[in-house]
C-alpha positions in Angstrom: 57.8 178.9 36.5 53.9 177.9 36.9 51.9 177.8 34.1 49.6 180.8 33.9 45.8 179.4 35.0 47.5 176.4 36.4 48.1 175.6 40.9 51.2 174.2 41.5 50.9 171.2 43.2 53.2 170.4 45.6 53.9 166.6 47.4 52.7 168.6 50.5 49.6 169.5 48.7 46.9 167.3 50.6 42.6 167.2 49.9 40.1 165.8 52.6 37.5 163.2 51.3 34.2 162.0 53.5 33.6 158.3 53.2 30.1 157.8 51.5 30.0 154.3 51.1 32.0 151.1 52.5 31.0 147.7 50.6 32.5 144.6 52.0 32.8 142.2 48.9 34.9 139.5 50.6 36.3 138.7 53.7 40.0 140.3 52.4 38.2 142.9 50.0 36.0 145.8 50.1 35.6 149.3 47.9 35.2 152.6 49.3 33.6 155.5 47.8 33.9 159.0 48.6 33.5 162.7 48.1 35.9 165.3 47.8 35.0 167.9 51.0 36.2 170.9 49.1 38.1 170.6 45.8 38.6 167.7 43.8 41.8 166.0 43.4 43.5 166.3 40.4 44.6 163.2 39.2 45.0 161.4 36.1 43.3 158.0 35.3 45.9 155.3 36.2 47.9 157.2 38.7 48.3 156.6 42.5 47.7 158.9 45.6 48.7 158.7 49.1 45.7 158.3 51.7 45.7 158.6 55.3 43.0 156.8 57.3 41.7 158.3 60.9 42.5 155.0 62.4 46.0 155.0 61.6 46.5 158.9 60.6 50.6 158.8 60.9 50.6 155.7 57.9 49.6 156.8 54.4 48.8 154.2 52.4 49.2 153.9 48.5 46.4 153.5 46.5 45.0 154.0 42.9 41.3 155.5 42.0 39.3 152.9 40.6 37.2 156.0 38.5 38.2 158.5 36.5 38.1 162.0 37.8 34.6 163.6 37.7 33.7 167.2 38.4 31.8 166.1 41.4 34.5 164.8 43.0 33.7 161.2 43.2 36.5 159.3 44.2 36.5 154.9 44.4 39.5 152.4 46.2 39.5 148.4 46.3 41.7 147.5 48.5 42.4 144.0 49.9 44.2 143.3 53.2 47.3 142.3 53.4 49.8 140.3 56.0 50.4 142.6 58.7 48.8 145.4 56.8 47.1 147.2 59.4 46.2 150.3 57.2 44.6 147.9 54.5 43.4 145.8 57.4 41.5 148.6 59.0 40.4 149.8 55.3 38.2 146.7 54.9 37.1 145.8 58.3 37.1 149.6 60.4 36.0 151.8 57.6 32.9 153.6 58.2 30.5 156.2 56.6 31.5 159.7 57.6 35.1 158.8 58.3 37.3 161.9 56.8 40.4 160.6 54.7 43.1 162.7 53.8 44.1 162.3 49.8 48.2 163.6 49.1 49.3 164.6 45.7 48.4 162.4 42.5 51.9 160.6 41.6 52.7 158.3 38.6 51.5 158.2 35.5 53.3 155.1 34.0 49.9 153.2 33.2 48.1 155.4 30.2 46.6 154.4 27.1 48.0 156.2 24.3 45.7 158.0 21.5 47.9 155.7 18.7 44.6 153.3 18.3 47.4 150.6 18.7 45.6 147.5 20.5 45.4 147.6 24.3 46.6 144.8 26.7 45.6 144.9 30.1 46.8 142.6 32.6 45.4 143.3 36.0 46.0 141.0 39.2 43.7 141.5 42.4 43.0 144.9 43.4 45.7 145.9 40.6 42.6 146.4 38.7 41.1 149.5 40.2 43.8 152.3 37.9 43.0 149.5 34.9 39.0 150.5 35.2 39.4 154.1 35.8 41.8 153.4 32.2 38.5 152.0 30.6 35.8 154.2 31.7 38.1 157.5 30.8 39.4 155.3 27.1 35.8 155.0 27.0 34.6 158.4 26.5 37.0 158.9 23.7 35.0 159.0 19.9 37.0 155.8 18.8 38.6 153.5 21.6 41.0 150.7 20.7 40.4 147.3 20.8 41.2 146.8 24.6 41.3 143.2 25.8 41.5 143.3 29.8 43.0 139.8 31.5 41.6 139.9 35.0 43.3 137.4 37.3 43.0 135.2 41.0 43.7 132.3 42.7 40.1 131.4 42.5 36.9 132.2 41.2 35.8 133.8 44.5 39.1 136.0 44.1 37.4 138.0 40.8 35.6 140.2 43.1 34.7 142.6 40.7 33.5 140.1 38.0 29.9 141.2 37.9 30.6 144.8 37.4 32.9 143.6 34.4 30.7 141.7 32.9 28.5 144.7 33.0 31.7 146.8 31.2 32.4 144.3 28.6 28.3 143.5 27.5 28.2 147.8 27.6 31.5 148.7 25.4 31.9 146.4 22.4 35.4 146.9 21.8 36.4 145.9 25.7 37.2 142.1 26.0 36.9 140.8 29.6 39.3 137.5 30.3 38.9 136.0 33.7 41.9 134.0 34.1 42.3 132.0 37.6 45.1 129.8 39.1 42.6 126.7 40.1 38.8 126.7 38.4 37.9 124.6 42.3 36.3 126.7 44.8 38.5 126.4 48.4 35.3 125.8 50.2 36.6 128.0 53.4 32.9 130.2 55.0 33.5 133.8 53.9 30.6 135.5 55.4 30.8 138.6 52.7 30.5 136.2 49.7 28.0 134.1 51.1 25.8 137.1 51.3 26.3 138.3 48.3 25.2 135.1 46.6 22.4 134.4 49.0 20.8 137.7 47.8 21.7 137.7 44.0 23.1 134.6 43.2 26.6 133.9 42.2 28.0 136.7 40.9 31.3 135.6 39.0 31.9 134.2 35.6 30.5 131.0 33.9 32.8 128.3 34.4 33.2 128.0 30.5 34.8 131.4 30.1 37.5 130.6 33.3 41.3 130.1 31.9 42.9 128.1 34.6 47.0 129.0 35.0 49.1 131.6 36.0 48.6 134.8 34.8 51.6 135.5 33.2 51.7 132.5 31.4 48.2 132.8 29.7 48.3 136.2 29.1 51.4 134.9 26.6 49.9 131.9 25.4 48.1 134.6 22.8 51.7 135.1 21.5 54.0 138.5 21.5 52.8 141.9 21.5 54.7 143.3 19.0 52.8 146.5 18.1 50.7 146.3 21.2 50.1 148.6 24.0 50.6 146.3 27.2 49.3 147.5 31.1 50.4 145.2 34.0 49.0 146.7 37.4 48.7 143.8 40.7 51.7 143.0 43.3 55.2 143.0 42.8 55.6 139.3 42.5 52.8 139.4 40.2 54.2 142.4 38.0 57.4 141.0 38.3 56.4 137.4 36.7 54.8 139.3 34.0 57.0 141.2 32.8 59.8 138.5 32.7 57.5 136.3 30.8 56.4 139.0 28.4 60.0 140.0 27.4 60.9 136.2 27.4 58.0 135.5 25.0 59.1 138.2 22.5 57.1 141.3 23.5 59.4 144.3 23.6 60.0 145.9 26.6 59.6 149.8 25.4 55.4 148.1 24.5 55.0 147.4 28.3 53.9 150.3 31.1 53.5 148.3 34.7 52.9 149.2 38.4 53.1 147.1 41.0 49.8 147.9 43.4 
């Protein structure tokens, strides 16, 4: 029976969004904004929804709000290309103000932050970040957050797209930790015309080379030890998520402390 005051939503149930702004970060990486036409979808900070492009309007493609809902309907994707990934190919490189996407039901819900106060591990690889932000800025409007400390991860430097805005986060919210942790501290020296840009007109916007970790994610994230009484969030790609977890449980975290989602 529906909940009197509630809609039943059904995985039918589909919103229409207008694309207000397309930002190119990186030759493989760009975030879109957009604005709910009509309603505003009703999903919770850290799950995913299915989205369906106009260039490819018979492939939906999975991906997780980077904001927390807002009543004016605001809604934020990173997404990065991937092989053969035409939808997230099109995403980065097609996208254009104006363009109408249609947004399917909210699903998941694995990757929450509890109201225990228990400390908060985050462990975000690539665009797995975007449902780990919409987790801060909604934690963040709470009277007490937890301690939250937020591993970001890439190959390379270039790869923490989003560093600026979390520097941003982490000098704003004093109980948010940001660790930018990359596979090689060298920069691959291949032309990306999207980052060249960006640091011709402000500079280069990533980390100081001091605060870098340089390893795999996994295995830095448990260098700190095991997170015994700890709530731990692992959000990237399958192999990422996958590596993570193994070396989390192998390292004496228990499994029951770890909420993950491959992205």
């Amino acid at each position: 029976m529906q909940p009197a005051g509630q809609t039943l939503h059904t995985p039918d149930t589909v919103w229409s969004a207008t694309v207000v702004e397309h930002h190119r970060l990186r030759h493989d990486v760009a975030v879109v904004r957009l604005e709910c036409d009509d309603a505003m979808v009703p999903f919770a900070p850290g799950q995913y929804v299915d989205v369906t492009v106009p260039q490819h309007p018979r492939l939906p493609r999975r991906l997780s709000p980077a904001l927390p809902p807002s009543l004016d309907g605001k809604l934020e994707f990173h997404v990065r290309t991937v092989p053969g990934g035409w939808v997230s190919g099109s995403i980065v490189t097609a996208t254009r103000p104006g363009d109408v996407w249609t947004i399917g039901a909210p699903q998941g819900g694995n990757l929450h932050v509890d109201d225990s106060g228990r400390i908060v591990i985050m462990v975000a690889g690539g665009t797995g970040l975007a449902p780990l932000r919409a987790l801060i800025l909604d934690v963040a409007r709470r009277p007490d957050p937890p301690q939250t400390f937020l591993f970001v991860g890439g190959r390379t430097p270039r790869d923490l797209y989003a560093a600026d805005m979390l520097i941003l986060l982490a000098e704003t919210l004093p109980w948010l930790t940001v660790v930018p942790v990359v596979e090689s501290v060298d920069d691959p020296g291949i032309p990306d015309e999207w980052y060249d840009r960006i640091v011709a007109h402000v500079g280069d916007p990533g980390f100081h080379p001091d605060e870098l970790l340089e390893g795999s994610l996994d295995e830095v994230v448990t260098s700190y030890g095991a997170f015994g009484d700890h709530q731990v969030l692992v959000c990237g790609s399958a192999a990422m998520v996958r590596a993570t977890l193994h070396t989390l449980v192998e390292t004496g975290t228990p499994a029951e402390n770890v909420r993950f989602d491959p992205y």
